[in-house]
C-alpha positions as a printed NumPy array, in Angstrom:
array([[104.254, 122.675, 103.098],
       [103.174, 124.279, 105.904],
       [101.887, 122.254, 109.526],
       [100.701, 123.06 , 112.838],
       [101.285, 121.377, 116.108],
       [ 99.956, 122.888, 119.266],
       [101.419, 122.47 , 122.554],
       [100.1  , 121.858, 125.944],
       [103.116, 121.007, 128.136],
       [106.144, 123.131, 128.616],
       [108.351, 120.097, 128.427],
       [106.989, 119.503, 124.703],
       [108.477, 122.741, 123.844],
       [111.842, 121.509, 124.48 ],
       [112.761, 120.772, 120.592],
       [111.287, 124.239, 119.416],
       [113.153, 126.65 , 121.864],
       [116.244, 127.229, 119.797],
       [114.334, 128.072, 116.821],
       [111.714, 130.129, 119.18 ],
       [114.762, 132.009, 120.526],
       [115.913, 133.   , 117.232],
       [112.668, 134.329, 116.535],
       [112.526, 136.582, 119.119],
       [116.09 , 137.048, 118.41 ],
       [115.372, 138.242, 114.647],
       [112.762, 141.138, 115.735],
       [114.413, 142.108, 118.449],
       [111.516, 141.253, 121.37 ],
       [113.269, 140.21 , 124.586],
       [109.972, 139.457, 126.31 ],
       [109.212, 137.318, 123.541],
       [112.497, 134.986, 124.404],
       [111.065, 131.494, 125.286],
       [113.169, 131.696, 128.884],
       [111.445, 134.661, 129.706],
       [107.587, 133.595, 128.87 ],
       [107.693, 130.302, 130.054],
       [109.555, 131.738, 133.286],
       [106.211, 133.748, 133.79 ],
       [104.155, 130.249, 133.121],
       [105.975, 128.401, 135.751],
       [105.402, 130.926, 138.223],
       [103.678, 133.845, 137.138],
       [100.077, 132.475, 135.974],
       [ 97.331, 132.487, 138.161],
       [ 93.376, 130.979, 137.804],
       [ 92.595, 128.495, 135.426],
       [ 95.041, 127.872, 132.886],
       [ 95.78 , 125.969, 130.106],
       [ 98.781, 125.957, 128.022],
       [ 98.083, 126.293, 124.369],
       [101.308, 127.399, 122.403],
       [100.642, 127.15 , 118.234],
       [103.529, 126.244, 116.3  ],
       [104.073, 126.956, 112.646],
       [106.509, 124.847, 110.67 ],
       [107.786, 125.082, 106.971],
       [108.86 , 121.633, 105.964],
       [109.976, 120.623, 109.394],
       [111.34 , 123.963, 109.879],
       [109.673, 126.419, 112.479],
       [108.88 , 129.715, 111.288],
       [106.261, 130.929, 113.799],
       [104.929, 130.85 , 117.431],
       [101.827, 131.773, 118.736],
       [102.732, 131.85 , 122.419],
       [ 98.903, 131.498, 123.858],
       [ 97.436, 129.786, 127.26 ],
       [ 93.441, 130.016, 127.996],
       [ 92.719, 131.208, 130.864],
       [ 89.346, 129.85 , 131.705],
       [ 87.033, 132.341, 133.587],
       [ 82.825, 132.208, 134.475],
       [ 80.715, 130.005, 132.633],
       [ 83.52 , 127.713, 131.052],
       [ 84.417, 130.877, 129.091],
       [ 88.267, 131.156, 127.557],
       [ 90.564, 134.165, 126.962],
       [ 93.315, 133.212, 124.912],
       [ 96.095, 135.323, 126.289],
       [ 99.599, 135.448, 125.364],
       [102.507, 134.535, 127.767],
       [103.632, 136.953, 130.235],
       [100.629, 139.159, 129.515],
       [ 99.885, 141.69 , 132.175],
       [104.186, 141.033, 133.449],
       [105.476, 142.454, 129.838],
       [105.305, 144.744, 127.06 ],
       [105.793, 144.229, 123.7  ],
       [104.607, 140.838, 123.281],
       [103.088, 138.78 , 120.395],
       [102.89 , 136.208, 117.889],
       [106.74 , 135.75 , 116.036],
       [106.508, 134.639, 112.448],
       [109.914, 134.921, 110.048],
       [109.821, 137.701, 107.926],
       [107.913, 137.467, 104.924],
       [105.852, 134.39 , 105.567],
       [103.795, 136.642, 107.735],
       [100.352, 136.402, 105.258],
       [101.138, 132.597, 104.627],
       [100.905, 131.527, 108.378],
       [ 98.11 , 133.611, 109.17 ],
       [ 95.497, 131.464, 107.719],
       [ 97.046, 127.896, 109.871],
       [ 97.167, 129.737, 112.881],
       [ 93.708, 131.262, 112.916],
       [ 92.687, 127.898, 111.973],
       [ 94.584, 126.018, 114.77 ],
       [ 93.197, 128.626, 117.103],
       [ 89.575, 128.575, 116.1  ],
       [ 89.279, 124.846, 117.216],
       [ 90.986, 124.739, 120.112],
       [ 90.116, 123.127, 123.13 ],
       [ 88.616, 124.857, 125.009],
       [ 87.236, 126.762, 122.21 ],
       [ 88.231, 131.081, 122.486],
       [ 85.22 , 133.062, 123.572],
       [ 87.923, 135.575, 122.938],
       [ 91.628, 136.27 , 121.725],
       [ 93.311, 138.752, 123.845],
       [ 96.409, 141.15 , 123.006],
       [ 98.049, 143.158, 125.84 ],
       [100.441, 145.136, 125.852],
       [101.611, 144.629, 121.761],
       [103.211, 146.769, 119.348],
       [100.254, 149.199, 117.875],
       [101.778, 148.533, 115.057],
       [101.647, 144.633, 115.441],
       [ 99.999, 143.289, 112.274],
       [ 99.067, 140.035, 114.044],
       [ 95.094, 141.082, 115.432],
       [ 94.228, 142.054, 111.809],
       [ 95.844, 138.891, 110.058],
       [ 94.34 , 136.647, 112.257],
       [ 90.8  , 138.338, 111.841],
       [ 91.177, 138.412, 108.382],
       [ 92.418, 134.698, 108.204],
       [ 89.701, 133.576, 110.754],
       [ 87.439, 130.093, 109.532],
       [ 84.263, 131.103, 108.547],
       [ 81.981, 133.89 , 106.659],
       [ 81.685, 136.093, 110.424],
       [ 84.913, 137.485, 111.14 ],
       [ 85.985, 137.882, 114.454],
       [ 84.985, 141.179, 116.301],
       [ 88.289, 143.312, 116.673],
       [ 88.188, 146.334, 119.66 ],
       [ 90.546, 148.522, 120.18 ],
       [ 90.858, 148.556, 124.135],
       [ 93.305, 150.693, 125.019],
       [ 96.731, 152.725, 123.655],
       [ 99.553, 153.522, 125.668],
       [102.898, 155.962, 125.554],
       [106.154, 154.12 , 125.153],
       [109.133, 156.188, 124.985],
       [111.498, 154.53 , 122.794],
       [115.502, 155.205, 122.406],
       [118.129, 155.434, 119.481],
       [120.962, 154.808, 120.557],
       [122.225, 153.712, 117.656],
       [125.147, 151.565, 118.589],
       [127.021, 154.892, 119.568],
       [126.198, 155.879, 123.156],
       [128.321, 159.005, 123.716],
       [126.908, 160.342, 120.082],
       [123.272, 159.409, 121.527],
       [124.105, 160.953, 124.717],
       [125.371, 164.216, 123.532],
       [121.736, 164.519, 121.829],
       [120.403, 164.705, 125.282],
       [118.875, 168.426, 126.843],
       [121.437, 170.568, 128.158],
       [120.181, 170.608, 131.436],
       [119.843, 166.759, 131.414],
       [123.299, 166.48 , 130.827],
       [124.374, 168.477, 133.405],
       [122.304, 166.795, 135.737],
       [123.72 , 163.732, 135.302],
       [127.21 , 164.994, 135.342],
       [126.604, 166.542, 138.636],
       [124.802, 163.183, 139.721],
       [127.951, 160.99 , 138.676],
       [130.324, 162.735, 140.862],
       [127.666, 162.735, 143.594],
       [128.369, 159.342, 143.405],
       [131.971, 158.947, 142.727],
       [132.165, 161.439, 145.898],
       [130.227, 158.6  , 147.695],
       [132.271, 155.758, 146.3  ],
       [129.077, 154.178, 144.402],
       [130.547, 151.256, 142.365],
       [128.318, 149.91 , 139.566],
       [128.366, 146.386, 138.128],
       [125.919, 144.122, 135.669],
       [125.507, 141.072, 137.343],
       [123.132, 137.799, 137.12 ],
       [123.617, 136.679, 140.653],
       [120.493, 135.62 , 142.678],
       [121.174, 137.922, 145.623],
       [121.001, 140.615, 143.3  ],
       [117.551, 139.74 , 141.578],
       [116.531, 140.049, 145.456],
       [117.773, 143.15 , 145.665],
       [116.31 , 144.555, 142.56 ],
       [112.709, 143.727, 144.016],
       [113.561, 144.855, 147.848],
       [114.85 , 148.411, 146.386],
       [111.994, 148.272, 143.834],
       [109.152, 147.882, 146.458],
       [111.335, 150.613, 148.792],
       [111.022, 153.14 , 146.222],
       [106.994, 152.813, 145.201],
       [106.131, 152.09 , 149.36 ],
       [106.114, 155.754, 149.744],
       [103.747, 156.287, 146.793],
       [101.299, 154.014, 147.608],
       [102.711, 150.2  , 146.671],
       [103.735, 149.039, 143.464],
       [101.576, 146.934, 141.756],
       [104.448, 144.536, 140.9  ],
       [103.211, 141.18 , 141.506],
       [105.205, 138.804, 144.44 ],
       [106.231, 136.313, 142.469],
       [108.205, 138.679, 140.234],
       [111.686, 137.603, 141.743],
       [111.074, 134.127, 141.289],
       [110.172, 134.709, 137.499],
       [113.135, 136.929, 136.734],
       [115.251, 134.663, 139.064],
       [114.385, 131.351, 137.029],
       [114.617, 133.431, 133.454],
       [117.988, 134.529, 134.005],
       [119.412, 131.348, 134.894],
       [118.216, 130.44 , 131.25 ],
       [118.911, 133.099, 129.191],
       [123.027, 134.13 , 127.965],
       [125.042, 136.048, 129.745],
       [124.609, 138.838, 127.23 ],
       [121.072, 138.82 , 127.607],
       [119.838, 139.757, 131.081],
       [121.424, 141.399, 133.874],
       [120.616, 143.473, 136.841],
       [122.643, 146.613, 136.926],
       [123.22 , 147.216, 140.634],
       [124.552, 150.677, 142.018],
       [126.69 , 150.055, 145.322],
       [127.86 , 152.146, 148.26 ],
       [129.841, 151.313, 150.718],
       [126.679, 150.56 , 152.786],
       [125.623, 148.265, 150.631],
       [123.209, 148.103, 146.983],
       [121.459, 152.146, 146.738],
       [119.873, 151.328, 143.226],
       [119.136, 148.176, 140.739],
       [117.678, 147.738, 137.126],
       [116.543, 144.746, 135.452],
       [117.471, 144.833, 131.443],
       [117.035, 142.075, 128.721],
       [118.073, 141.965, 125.608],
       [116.81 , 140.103, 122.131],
       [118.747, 140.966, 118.548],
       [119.443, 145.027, 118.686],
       [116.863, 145.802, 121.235],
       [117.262, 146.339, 124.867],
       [114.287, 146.689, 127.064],
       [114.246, 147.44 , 130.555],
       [111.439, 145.948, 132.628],
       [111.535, 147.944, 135.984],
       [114.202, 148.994, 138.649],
       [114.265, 150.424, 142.475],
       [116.222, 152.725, 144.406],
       [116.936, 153.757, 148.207],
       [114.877, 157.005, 148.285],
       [117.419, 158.311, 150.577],
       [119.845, 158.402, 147.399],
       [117.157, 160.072, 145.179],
       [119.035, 163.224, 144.875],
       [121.568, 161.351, 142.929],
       [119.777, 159.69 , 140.088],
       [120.195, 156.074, 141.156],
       [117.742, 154.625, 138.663],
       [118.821, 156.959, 135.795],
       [122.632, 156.004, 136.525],
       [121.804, 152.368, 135.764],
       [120.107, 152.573, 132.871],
       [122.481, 154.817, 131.095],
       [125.449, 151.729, 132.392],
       [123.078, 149.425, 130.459],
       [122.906, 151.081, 127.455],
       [126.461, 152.229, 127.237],
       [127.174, 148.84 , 127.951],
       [124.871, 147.803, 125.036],
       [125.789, 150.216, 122.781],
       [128.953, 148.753, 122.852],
       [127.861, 145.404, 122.072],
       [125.891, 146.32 , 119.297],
       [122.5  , 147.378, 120.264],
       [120.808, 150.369, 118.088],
       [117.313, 150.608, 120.43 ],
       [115.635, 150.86 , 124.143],
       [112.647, 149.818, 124.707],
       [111.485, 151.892, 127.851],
       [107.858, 150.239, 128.173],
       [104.649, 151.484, 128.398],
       [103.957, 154.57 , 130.698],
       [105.333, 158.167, 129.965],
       [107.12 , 159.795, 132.889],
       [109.748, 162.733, 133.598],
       [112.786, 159.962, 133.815],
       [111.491, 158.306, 130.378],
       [111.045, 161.503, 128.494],
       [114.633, 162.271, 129.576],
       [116.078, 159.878, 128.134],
       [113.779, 159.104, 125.037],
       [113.602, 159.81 , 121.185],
       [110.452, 158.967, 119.999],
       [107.186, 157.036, 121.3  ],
       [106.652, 153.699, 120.037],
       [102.772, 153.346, 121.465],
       [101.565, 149.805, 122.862],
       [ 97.816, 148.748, 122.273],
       [ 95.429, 146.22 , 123.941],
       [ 92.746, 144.385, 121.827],
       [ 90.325, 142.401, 121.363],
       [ 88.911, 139.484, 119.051],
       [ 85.92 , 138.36 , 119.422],
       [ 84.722, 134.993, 117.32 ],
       [ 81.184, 135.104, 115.994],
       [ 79.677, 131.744, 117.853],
       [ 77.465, 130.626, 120.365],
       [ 79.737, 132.525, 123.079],
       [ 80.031, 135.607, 121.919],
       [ 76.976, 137.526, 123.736],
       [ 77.935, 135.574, 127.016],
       [ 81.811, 136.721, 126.728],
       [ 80.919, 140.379, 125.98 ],
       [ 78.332, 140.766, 128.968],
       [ 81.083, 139.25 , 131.477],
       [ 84.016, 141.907, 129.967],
       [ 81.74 , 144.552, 130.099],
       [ 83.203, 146.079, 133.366],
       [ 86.556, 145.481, 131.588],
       [ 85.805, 147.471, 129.151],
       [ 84.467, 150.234, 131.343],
       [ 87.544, 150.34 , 133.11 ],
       [ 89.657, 150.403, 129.84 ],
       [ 87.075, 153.488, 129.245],
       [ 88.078, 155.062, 132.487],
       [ 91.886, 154.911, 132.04 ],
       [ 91.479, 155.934, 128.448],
       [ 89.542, 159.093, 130.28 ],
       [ 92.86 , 159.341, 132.66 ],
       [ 95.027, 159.374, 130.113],
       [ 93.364, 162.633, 128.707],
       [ 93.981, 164.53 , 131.681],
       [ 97.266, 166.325, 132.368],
       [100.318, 164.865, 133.889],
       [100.105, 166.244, 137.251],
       [ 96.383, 165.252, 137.579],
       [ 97.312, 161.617, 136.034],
       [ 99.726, 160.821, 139.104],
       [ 97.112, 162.202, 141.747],
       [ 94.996, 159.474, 140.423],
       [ 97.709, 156.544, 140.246],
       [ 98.259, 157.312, 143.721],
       [ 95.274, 157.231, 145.046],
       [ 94.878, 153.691, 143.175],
       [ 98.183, 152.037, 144.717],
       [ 96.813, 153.305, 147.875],
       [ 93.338, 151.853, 147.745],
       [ 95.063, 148.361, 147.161]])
């Protein structure tokens, strides 16, 4: 017997994290971890919100999440958006496996009379291979189905490690290999320690070298409140599961990256590095440390987020794409919400334009973007 119960106060959640966890646990999604989206919701949201997380139980037994909050724009008009959208990639609805089809139909229900009632259902930043946009559509009250668009695709180098680094590693280009072996005993030359740590002073770090190394490209477009979010998520997450890799000279921290981990998946969600110390690979230094370190403990894949680069392709094995979309329900709102996302959607048009163009003509443009904000 299957029930819903939606949920409009973080403290309400208490009772369900466990299971959530597991969830997230089970498909290997560490943005999806409870501590890290309701991290963002305590200090990442801004505008109108309204919590609205959709729980799916089985018998008094939860076997999906629909981690939504409305965020309520001109007119009265809601986007349901999930947690941590626009901080994090690969997020989404968690369901356990199998009963995927079964708790479509409650949660399109739950969602279709919500309060306020969705002008539009919004999903940034998934897995293009997420299943959730076309279940709910499918399972959505009524004869009108939803509208789905497809807003954007992005690159997202992807990693096998495969539980055996030094195997993985020795898959790497020659010349990458080199590199790095050069860049290690640049840094064992310069008595550069490295550690995984979870201290505050070191999340503070992470965002000072982060911000050092996109200043001189323009600004990152990392929002302030970042360190506070990742500050309050690792104090609630495992040991095991989140941990700044810091890169230390005897002058004090020359590189940092932030990496989670759910189930066999590590992701990392963005790092910094003196620019003085470029010449040695800070940022690439920590991120093979993390995944050795993973490896080790079990984890078969890296999630390197969306956005190709030179560093990514380095140290990647396949793309795993992320996609933004759109569902639009059939009512009274529908013209209104698609005349105020119009100049969304142009934008979406633009970067999809962007994307087209080649690499060296791609970062002339981010530039000049970080530099006009």
């Amino acid at each position: 017997m299957l029930s819903t119960q939606v949920i409009d106060d973080p403290a309400a959640l208490a009772p369900h994290l466990e299971a959530w966890d597991a969830l997230a646990v089970a498909h290997g999604r560490p943005f999806c971890a409870p501590a890290w989206m309701l991290a963002w919701w305590r200090e990442g949201r801004t505008g109108e919100t309204r919590l609205r997380v959709v729980l799916v139980h089985d018998d008094g037994e939860l076997v999906a999440v629909a981690p939504f909050f409305a965020q309520v724009g001109r007119f009265g008009l809601a986007e349901y958006r999930l947690l941590a959208a626009g901080f994090s990639h690969r997020i989404g609805v968690l369901a356990r496996a199998g009963t995927e089809q079964a708790v479509a139909r409650p949660l399109a229900q739950a969602l279709e009379t919500l309060d306020p009632p969705p002008a539009a259902v919004v999903f940034e930043g998934v897995d293009r291979d997420d299943p959730w946009p076309a279940l709910l559509r499918a399972a959505w009250p009524g004869r009108l189905k939803p509208q789905q668009r497809r807003d954007v695709e992005m690159e997202a180098p992807w990693i096998e490690v495969g539980g055996d680094f030094d195997g993985w590693f020795a898959r790497r280009g020659k010349g990458y290999r080199k590199q790095t072996r050069r860049a290690d005993r640049r840094l064992t030359e310069e008595q550069v320690q490295t550690r995984v740590t979870r201290e505050p002073a070191a999340v503070e770090t992470l965002m000072r070298l982060h911000h050092q190394r996109w200043d001189e490209q323009g600004g990152s477009a990392v929002p302030a409140e970042s360190g506070r979010i990742i500050a309050e998520a690792t104090s609630a997450l495992p040991d095991e599961r989140i941990g700044v890799v810091l890169l230390e000279a005897p002058t004090g921290p020359i590189g940092a990256e932030l990496a989670l981990r759910a189930g066999d998946t590590m992701a990392f969600w963005s790092g910094g590095f003196d620019p003085a110390w470029a010449h040695v690979w800070p940022g690439n230094k920590a991120m093979l440390v993390a995944l050795e370190q993973g490896a080790a403990d079990g984890v078969l894949h890296g999630d390197l987020g969306g956005g190709t680069s030179e560093y990514k392709q380095r140290l990647a094995d396949s793309d795993r794409p992320l996609l933004w979309c759109t569902l639009y329900p059939r009512g009274r709102q529908w013209p209104a919400i698609r005349l105020w996302r119009a100049p969304k959607h142009l934008r979406y048009a633009a970067r999809e334009a962007v994307r087209r163009m080649p690499p060296t003509r791609q970062e002339q443009i981010r530039r000049l973007v970080r530099r006009a904000r």
